[in-house]
N, C-alpha and C positions, 0 to 999 in steps of 0.2 A: 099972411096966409101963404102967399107966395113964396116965401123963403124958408117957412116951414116944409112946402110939399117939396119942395126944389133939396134940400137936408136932407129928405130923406131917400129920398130919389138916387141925388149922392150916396149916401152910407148904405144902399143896397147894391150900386153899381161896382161899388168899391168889394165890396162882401162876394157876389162872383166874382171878378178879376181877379179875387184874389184864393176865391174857391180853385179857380181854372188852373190858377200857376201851381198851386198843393197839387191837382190830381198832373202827376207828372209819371207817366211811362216808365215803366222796369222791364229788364229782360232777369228770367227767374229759371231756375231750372228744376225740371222733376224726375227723376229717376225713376223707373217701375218697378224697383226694390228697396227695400233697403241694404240689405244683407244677400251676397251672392256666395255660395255655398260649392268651393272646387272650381272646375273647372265651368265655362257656360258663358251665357252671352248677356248682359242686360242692355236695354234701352234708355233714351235719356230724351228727354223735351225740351227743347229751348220754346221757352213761351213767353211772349211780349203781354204786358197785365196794366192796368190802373186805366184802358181808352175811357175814351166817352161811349163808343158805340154810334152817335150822331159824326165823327168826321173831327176833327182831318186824319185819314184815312191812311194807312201803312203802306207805300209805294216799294221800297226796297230798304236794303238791308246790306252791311257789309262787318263779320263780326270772326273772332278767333275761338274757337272753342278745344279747350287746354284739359290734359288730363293723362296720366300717369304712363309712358311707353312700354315700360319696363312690365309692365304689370298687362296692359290691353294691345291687339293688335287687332287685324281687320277690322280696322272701322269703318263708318259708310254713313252717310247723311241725306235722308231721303225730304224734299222739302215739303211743308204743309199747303194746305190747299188753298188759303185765302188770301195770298196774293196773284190766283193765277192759275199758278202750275197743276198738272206739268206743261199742260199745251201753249199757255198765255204768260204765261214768267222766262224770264231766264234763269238758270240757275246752276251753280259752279261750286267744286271746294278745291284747296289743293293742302295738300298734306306735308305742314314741316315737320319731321319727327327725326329728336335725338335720341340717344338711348335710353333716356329716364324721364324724356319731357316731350309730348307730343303734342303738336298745335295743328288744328283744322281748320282752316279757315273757310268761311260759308259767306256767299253773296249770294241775295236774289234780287231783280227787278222787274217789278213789273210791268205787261205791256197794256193791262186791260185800263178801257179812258176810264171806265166809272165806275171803282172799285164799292160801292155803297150795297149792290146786291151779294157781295159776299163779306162785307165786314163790318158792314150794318146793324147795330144793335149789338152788337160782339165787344164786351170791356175785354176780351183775353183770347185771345186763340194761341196757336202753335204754328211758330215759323219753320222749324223743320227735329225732326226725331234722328238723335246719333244711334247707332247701335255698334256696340264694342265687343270683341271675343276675348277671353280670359282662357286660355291653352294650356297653361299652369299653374295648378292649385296651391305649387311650394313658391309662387312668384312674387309674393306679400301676403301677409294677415298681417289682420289690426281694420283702420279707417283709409280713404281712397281719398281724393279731394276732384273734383270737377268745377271749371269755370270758366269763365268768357270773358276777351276785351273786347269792346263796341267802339268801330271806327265811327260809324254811319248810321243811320234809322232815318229814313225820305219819308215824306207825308206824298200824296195823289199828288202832288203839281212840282212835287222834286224840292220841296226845301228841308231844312232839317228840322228832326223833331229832337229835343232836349229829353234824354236817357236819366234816370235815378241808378244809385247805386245798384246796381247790378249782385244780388248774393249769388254764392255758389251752393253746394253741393256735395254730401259727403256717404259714401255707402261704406260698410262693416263688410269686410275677405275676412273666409274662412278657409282651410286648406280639405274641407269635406270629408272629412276623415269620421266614420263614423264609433261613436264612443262604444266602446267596451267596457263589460263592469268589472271592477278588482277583482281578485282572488277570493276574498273576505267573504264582498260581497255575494259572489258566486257561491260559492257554500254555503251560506246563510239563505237561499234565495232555496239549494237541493236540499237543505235540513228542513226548514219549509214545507214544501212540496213530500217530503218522505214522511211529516207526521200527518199532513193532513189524510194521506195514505193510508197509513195505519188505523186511521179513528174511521176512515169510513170503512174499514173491512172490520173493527170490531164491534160495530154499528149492527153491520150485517147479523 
């Protein structure tokens, strides 16, 4: 009976340990558009996804956030609230950008001891929102690519937490030009319009 309860006791310990290591942390991005339309600005979410919500708890961060120069300029990265900031984090980017590839790179740390009252029960928050301006609408169409390398992700007491593939991110440029109708169609659209004319005046 003994070796029965003790079996299975096993094969349920084993069944979490092994639930715990599957639910393994992503950083995922989300865009507030899909499609930006000329010139304008969108936003973008770096969000950490898959916690437990019970701990261990997201302490800091040190990560590159990649995305097309040529195409976006004034960026800016404001960070999110549930490690801190602004008053109890630290929090820094510094901007490597070429002419056709630009990298941001974003660190926060936290200073608060007991991060449980803001990240408590939370499988997903937002570590921080990029915002990009697009100044020329002839500067690409087609699809954009955004993504991120991850140095670092620290749990509350500073060790490291094991990161899953990381996807990026892809929004549709348009040059905003707004469409006009053929010729064809233009005529066809007054010939239209000029009979419907005609039948309500011989209505009358």
């Amino acid at each position: 009976m003994k070796s029965k309860l003790f079996a299975v006791m096993f094969f349920w310990t084993s069944l979490v340990v092994a639930n715990q290591a599957l639910a393994q942390p992503s950083i995922e991005l989300d865009p507030d558009t899909d499609t930006l339309d000329g010139a304008g600005s969108i936003s973008v979410d770096i969000n950490i996804t898959g916690l437990t919500g019970t701990g261990p708890f997201v302490g800091g961060y040190d990560l590159d956030f990649e995305y097309d120069s040529s195409i976006f300029s004034g960026v800016m990265a404001t960070p999110g609230a549930s490690l801190g900031a602004p008053a109890d984090s630290l929090f820094g980017t510094t901007d490597f950008s070429f002419s056709t590839f630009g990298i941001l790179n974003l660190f926060e740390v936290s200073f608060v001891f007991d991060l449980e009252p803001l990240q408590g029960g939370l499988t997903e928050f937002t570590l921080a929102t990029i915002d990009l301006f697009r100044a020329d609408p002839s500067s690409g169409t087609g699809t954009t690519a955004f993504s991120t390398s991850i140095f670092s992700v620290s749990d509350d007491l500073g060790g490291s937490l094991s990161i899953a593939s990381n996807p990026g991110a892809e929004i549709t440029l348009t040059d905003g030009a707004a469409s006009v109708p053929a010729p064809a169609t233009a005529l066809l659209l007054l010939g239209a319009l000029f009979g419907m004319g005609l039948r309500s005046r011989r209505a009358r």
